[in-house]
C-alpha positions as CSV (number, residue, x, y, z in Angstrom):
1,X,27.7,-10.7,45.1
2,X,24.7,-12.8,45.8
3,X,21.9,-12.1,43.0
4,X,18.3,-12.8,44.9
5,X,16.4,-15.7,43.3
6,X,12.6,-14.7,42.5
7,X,12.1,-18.0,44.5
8,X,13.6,-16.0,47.3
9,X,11.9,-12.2,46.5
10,X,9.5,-11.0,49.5
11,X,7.5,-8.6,48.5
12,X,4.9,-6.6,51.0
13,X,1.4,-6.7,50.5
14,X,-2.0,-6.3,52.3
15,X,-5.5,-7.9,51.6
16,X,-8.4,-5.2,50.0
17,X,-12.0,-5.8,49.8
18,X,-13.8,-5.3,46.4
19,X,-15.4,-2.2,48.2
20,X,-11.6,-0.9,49.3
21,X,-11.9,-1.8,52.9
22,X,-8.2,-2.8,53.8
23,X,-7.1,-5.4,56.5
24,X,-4.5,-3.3,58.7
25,X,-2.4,-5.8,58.7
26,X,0.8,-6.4,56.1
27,X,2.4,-9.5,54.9
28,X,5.7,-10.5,53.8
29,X,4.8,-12.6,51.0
30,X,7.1,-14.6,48.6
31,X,6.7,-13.8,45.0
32,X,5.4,-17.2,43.6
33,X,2.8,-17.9,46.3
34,X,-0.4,-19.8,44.9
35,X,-3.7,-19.1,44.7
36,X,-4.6,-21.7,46.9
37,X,-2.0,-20.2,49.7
38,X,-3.6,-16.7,49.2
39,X,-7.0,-18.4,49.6
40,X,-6.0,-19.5,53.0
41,X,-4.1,-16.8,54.4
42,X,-7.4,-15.1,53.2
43,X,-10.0,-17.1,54.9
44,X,-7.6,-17.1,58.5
45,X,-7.5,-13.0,58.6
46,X,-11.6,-13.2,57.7
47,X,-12.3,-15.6,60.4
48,X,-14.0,-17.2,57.0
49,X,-14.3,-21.6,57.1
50,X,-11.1,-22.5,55.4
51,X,-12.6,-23.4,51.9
52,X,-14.6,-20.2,51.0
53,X,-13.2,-19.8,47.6
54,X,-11.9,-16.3,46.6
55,X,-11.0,-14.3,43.4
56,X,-7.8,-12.4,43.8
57,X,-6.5,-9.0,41.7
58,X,-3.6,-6.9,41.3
59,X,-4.2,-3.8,39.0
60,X,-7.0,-5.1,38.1
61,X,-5.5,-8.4,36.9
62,X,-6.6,-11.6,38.0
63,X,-3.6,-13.6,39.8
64,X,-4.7,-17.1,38.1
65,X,-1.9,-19.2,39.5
66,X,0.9,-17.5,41.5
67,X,1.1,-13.7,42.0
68,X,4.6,-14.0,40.3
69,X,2.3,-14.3,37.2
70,X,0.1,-11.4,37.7
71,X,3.1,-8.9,38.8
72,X,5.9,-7.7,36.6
73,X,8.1,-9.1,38.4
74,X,11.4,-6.6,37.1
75,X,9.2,-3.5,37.5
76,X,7.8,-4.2,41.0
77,X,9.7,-2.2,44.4
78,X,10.2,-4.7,47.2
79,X,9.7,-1.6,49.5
80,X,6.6,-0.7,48.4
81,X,2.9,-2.3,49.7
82,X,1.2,-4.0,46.7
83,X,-2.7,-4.1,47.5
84,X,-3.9,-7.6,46.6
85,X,-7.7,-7.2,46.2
86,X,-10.2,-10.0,47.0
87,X,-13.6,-11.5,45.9
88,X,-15.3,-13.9,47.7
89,X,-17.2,-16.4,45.2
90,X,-20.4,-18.6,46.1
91,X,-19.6,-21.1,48.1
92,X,-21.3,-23.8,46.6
93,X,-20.7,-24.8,42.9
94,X,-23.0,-25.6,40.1
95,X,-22.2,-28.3,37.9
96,X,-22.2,-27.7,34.4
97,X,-24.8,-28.7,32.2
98,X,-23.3,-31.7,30.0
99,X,-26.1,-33.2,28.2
100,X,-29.9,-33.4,27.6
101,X,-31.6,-35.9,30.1
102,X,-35.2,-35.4,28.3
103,X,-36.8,-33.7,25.6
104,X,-40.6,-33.7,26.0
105,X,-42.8,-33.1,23.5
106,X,-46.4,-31.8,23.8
107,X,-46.8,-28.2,22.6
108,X,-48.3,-28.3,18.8
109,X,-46.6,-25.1,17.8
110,X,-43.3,-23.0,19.0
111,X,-42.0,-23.1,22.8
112,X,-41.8,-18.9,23.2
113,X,-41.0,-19.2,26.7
114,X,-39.5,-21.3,29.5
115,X,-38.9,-20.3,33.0
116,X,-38.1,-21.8,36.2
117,X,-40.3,-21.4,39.4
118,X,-38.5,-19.1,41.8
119,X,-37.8,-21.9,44.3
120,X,-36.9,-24.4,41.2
121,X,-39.6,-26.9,41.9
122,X,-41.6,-25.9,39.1
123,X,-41.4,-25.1,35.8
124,X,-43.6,-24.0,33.3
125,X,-43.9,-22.9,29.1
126,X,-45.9,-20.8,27.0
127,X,-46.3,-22.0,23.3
128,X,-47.9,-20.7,19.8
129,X,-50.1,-23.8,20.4
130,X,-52.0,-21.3,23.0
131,X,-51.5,-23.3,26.3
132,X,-49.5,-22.9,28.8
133,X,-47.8,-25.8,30.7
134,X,-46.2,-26.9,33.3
135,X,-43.9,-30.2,34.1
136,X,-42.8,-32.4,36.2
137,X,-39.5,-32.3,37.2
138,X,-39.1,-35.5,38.8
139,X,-40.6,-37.2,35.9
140,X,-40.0,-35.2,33.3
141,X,-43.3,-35.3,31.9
142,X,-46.3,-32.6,31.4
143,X,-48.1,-32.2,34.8
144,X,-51.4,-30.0,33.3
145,X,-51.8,-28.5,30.0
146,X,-53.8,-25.2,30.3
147,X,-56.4,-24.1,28.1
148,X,-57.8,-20.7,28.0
149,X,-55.7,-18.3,25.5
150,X,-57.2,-18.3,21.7
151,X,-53.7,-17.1,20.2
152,X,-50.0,-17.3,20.7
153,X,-48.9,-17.4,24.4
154,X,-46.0,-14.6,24.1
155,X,-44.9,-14.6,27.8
156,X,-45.0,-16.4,31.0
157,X,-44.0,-14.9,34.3
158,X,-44.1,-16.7,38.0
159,X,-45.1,-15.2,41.4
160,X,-42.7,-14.9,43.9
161,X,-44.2,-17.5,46.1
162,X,-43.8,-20.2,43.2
163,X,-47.7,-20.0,43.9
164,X,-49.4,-18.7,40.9
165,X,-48.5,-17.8,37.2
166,X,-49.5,-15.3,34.6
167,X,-49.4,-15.4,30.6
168,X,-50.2,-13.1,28.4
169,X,-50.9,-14.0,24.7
170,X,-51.3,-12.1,21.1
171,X,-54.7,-10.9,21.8
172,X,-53.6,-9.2,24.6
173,X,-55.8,-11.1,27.3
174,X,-53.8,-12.1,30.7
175,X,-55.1,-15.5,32.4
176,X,-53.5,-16.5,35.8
177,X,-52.7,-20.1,36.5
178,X,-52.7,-22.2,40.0
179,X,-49.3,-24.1,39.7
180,X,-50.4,-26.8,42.0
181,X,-53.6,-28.0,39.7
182,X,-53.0,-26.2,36.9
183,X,-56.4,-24.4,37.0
184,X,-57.3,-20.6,36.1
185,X,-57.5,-18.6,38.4
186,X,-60.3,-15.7,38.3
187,X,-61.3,-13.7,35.3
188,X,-60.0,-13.2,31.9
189,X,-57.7,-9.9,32.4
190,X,-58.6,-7.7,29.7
191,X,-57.7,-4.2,28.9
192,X,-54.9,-4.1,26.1
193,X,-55.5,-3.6,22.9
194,X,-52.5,-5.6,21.4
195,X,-50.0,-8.5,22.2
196,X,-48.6,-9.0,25.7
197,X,-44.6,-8.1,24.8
198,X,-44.0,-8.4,29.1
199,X,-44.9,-10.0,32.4
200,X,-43.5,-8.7,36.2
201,X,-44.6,-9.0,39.6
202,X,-44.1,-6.7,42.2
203,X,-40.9,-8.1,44.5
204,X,-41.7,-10.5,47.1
205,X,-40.0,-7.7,50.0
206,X,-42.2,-5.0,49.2
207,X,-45.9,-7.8,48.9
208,X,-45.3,-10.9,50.4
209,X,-49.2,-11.5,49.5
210,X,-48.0,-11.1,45.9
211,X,-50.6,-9.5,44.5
212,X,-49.5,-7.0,41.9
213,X,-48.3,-7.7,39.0
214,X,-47.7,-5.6,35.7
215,X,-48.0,-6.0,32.1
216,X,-46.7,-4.5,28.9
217,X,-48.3,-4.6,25.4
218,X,-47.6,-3.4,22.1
219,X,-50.4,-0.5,22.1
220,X,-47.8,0.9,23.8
221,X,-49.3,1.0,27.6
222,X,-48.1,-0.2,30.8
223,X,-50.9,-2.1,33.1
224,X,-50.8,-2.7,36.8
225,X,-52.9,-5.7,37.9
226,X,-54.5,-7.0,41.5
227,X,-54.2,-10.9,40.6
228,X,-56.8,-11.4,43.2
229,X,-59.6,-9.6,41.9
230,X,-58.0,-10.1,38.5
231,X,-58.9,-6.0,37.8
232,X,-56.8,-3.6,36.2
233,X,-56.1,-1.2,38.7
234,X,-54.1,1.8,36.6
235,X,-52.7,2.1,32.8
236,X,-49.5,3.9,32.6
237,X,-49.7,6.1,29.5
238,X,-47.1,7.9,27.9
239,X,-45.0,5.7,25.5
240,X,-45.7,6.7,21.8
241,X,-44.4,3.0,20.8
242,X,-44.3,-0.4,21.8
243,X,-43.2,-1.4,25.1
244,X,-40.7,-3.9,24.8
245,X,-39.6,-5.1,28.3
246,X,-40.8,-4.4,32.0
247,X,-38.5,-4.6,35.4
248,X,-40.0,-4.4,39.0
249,X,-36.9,-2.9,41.4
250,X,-36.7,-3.6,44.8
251,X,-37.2,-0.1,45.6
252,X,-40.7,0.4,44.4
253,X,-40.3,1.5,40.6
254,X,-41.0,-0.2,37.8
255,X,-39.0,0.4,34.4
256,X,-40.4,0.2,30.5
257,X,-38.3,-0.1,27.7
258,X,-39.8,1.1,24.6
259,X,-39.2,1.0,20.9
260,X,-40.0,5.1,21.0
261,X,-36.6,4.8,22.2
262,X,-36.6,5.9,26.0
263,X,-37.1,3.9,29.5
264,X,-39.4,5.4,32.0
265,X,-39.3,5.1,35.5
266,X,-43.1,4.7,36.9
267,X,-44.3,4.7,40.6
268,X,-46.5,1.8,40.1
269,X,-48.9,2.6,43.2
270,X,-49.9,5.9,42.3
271,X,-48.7,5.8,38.8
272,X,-46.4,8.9,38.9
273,X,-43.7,9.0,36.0
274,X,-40.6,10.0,37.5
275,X,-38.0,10.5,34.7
276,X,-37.1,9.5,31.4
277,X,-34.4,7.8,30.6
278,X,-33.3,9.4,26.6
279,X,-30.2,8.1,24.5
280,X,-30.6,5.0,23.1
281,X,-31.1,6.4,19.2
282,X,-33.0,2.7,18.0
283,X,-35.6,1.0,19.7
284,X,-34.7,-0.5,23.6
285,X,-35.2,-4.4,23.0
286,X,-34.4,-5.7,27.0
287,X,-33.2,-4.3,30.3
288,X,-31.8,-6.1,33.3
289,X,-31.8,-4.9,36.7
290,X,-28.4,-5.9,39.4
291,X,-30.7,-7.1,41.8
292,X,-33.0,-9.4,39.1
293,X,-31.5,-12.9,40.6
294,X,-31.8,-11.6,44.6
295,X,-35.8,-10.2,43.3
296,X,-36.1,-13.7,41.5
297,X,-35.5,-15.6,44.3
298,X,-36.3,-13.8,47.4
299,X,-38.7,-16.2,49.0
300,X,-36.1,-19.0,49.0
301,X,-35.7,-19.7,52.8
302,X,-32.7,-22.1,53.1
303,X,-31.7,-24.1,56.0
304,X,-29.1,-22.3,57.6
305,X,-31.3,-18.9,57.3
306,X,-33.0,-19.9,60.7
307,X,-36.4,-18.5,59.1
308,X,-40.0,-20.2,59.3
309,X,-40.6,-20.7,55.7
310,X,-44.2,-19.9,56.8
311,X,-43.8,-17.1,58.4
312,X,-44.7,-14.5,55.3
313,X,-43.4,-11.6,57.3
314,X,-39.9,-12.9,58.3
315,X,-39.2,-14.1,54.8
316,X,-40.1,-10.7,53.1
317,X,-37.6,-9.2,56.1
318,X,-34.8,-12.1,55.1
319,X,-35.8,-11.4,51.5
320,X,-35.5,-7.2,51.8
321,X,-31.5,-7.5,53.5
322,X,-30.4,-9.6,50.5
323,X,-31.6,-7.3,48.7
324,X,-30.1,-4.1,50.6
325,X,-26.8,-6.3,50.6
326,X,-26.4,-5.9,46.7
327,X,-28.3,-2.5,46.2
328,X,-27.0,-1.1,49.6
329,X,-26.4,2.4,49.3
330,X,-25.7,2.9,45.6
331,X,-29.2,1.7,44.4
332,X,-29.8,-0.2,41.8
333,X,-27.9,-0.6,38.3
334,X,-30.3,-1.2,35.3
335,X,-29.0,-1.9,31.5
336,X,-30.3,-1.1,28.6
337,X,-30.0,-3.0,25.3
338,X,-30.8,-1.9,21.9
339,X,-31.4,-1.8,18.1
340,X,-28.6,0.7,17.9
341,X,-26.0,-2.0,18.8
342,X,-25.4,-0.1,22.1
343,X,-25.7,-0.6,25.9
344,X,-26.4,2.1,28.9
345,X,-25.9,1.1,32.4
346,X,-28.1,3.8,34.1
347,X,-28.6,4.7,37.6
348,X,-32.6,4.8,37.3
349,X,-33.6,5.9,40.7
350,X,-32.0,9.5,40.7
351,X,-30.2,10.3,37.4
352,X,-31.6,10.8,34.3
353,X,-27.7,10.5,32.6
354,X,-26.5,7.2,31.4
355,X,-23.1,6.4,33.3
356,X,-21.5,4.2,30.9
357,X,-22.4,3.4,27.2
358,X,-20.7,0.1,25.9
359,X,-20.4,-0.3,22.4
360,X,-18.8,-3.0,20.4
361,X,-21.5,-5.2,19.1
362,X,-22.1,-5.3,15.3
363,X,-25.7,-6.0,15.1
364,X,-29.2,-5.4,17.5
365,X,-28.9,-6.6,21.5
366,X,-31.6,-9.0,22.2
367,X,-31.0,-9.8,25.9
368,X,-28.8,-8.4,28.8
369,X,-28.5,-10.2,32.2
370,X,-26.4,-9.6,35.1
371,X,-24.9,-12.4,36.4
372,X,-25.9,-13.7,40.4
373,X,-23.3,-12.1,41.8
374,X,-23.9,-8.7,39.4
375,X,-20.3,-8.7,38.9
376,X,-20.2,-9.5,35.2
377,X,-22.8,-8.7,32.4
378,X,-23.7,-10.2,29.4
379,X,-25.3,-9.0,26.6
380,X,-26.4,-11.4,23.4
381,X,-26.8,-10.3,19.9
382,X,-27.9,-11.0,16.4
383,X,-24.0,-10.7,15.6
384,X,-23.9,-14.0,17.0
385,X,-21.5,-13.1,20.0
386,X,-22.1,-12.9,23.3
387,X,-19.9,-9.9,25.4
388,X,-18.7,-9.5,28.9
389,X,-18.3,-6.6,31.0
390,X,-17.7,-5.4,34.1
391,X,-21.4,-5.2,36.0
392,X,-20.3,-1.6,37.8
393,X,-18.5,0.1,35.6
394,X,-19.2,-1.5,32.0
395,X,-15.8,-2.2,31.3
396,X,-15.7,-4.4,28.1
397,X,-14.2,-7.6,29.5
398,X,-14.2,-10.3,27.0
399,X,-16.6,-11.7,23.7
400,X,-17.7,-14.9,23.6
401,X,-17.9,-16.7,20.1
402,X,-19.0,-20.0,19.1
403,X,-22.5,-19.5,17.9
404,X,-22.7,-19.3,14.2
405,X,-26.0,-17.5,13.9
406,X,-28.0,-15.1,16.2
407,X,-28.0,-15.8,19.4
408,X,-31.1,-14.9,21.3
409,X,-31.4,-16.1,24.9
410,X,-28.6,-16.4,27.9
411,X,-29.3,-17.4,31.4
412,X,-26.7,-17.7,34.3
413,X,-25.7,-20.2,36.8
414,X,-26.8,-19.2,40.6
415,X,-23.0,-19.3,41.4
416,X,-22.1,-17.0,38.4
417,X,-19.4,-19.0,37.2
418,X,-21.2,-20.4,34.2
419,X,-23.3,-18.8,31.3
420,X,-25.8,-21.1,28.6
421,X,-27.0,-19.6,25.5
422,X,-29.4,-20.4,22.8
423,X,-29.5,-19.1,19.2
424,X,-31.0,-19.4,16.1
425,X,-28.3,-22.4,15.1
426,X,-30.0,-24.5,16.8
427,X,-27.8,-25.1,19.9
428,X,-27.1,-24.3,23.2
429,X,-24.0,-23.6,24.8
430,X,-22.5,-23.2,28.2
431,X,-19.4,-20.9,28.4
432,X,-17.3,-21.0,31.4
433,X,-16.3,-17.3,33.3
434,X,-12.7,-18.3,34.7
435,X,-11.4,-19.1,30.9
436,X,-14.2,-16.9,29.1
437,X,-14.5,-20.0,26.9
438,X,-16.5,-22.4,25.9
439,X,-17.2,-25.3,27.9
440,X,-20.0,-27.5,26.5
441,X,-21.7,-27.6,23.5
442,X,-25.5,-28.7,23.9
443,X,-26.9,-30.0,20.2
444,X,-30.2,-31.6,19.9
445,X,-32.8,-28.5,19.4
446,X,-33.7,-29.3,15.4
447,X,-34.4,-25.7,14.9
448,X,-34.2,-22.3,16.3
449,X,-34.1,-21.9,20.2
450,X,-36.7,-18.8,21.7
451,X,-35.9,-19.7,24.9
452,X,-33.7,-20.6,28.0
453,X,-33.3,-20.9,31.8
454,X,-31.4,-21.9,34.2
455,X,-33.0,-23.1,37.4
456,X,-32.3,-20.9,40.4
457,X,-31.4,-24.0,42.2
458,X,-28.4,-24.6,39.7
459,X,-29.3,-28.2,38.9
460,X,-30.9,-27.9,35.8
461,X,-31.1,-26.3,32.2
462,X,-34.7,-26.0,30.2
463,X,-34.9,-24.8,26.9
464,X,-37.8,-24.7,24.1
465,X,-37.9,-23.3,20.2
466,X,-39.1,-23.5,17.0
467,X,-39.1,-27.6,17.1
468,X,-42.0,-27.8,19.5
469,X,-39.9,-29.4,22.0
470,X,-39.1,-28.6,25.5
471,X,-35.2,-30.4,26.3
472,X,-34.1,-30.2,30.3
């Protein structure tokens, strides 16, 4: 008797979307087949060009090499259709960030924040020396310094046009900033009575004039703003706290985190609270939204989108179906991280219940972001790990250690295959999410690093901290 070879073992299986739609059609594949064999088979039933790059799962598992691997190969039927479940990854790839290619000084006091322009031509920071700046990429030098803040710039945040920035500093005053001279624009914006803890502007689908904008502070209010007449146009009251972090959705609410302990969901044109959002039991330090990176860079117009980057109308109607393509029916996915050590992933726009809460970390959650591609989230913490899990569910997938003190900022890589943090040990690091380890480690900061992005275009890393120095 002739005892099959698993060289030789066929087994029958069919290709599933991540959404469960199933090709109709089955395949008699041998056991050991690659990756890169799936990949193709993959991209010929799609109709896809032949090197899209996919993801594939069985149970859940990732098949990494050959399905043999994935499969227990003495418990599987050869009668019986396996489902081999695909996900289609960015096409393009971002390098990883290897080393520092300039550290410019300037600021007198602590970078507190860095952040990218939304079509990655710009960038700008706000610093305890009370200006804000912005560089030049190409050089690598300081384009203008701004002066008009007489405390501690807290937070910076960009319009969606790349246009125009706002900063809000520890007196609680607001000054907006032309990014092309480096001038302020209209009046000081006055109206809250302590520091500026957040910055957001309304999504470019819903105002491609990008006008509003909204601000947090820690008198506990919530301000909406009209940049161009620089007026407050309604204060959202009913925080008895702080308000630690703002979020503008796509579909027309804006979310406050608060260190009273709840998030509330605000109708920003009329000002109607809609719900409260209760079970954190700490204060609620950040939030992230699935849709943040399709919101952050919603105005890009690339070539092959065969829209007139002028044409404001066209772009906010490309911008609005990438948006509907990740939010589609389900709506959108916010996180919550807190002083409780906890997560929620909530469904904001119609339940009031949490549907997952994801515990695990030791100490406070500084920052939570979803990744591109909102399959994966990450959540940093003061227990100097970084966690993974599973962006629709909250599955814990993985924690991520390295850092040997708090680590306080995380940003992700437009193709979502790579994650950089910065902590108080004075280093970034850049973690790769096919191994979940680490992949570079980035010295140079001589002290604590505040802050850290990664440009939307994927080229380039910018951080700033405690050392006064601003390193791409």
């Amino acid at each position: 008797m002739e005892v099959e070879s698993d060289q030789e073992r066929k087994i029958l299986a069919r290709f599933k979307s991540e959404t469960g739609e199933e090709s109709g059609v089955l395949f008699d594949l041998p056991i050991n087949i690659s990756v890169t064999q799936l990949t193709s088979i993959c991209n010929q039933l799609l109709e896809q060009e032949e090197n899209t790059p996919y993801l594939f799962f069985v149970d859940e598992k990732e098949i990494v090499k050959t399905l043999d691997d994935a499969l227990e190969v003495s418990k599987v039927n050869t009668e019986n259709v396996i489902d081999i479940v695909y996900q289609q990854q960015a096409v393009f790839r971002v390098r990883s960030v290897t080393r520092c290619t300039s550290s410019i000084p300037g600021h007198g006091e602590a970078v507190i924040s860095v952040k990218f322009s939304p079509n990655g031509s710009g960038l700008a920071s706000g610093s305890g020396d009370t200006t804000v700046r912005f560089w030049d990429l190409n050089t690598q030098t300081p384009h203008h310094t701004c002066k008009g803040h007489e405390n501690w710039v807290l937070c910076i945040a960009w319009s969606p046009d790349s246009s125009r920035l706002v900063s809000g500093c520890k007196n609680g005053v607001i000054l907006q900033w032309d990014a092309e001279t480096g001038k302020q624009v209209g009046p000081k914006m006055k109206g809250h009575k302590q520091w500026i803890t957040s910055l957001v502007w309304e999504p470019y689908h819903s105002n491609p004039d990008c006008r509003y904008f909204a601000s947090s502070s820690k008198d506990g209010d919530v301000r909406i703003w009209d940049s161009s007449l620089g007026r407050c146009l309604r204060a959202l009251s009913s925080h008895t706290q702080s308000v630690t972090a703002l979020q503008w959705g796509g579909s027309n609410l804006l979310y406050s985190s608060s260190q009273d302990r709840t998030i509330k969901v605000w109708r920003p044109h009329d000002g109607v609270l809609c719900r409260t959002l209760q079970g954190h039991a700490h204060w609620v330090n950040t939030m992230t939204l699935n849709c943040d990176y399709v919101l952050r860079t919603g105005a890009i117009v690339r070539p092959s989108d065969g829209v007139d980057p002028k044409d404001k109308l066209a772009v906010a109607k490309l911008a609005k179906s990438r948006y509907d393509e990740i939010c589609g029916e389900k709506g959108e996915l916010l996180v919550s991280g807190s002083d409780d050590f906890t997560l929620f992933l909530w469904n904001p726009e119609s339940e009031k219940k949490p549907l997952a809460r994801m515990t695990g970390h030791q100490q406070l959650i500084n920052c939570v972001q979803f990744s591109p591609d909102t399959r994966i989230l990450a959540s940093a913490s003061f227990d100097k790990s970084i966690k993974l899990w599973d962006g629709k569910c909250g599955k814990f997938i993985a924690t991520l250690r390295g850092h040997v003190q708090a680590v306080y900022m995380i940003g992700w890589s437009a193709d979502s295959r790579l994650l950089v943090s910065g902590s108080a040990d004075s280093t970034l690091k850049v973690w790769n999410m096919k191994t979940k380890k680490l992949e570079h480690d980035l010295p140079g900061h001589l002290d604590e690093v505040y802050a850290v992005d990664w440009s939307p275009l994927g080229d380039k890393v910018a951080s700033g901290g405690k050392d006064k120095v601003l390193k791409l």
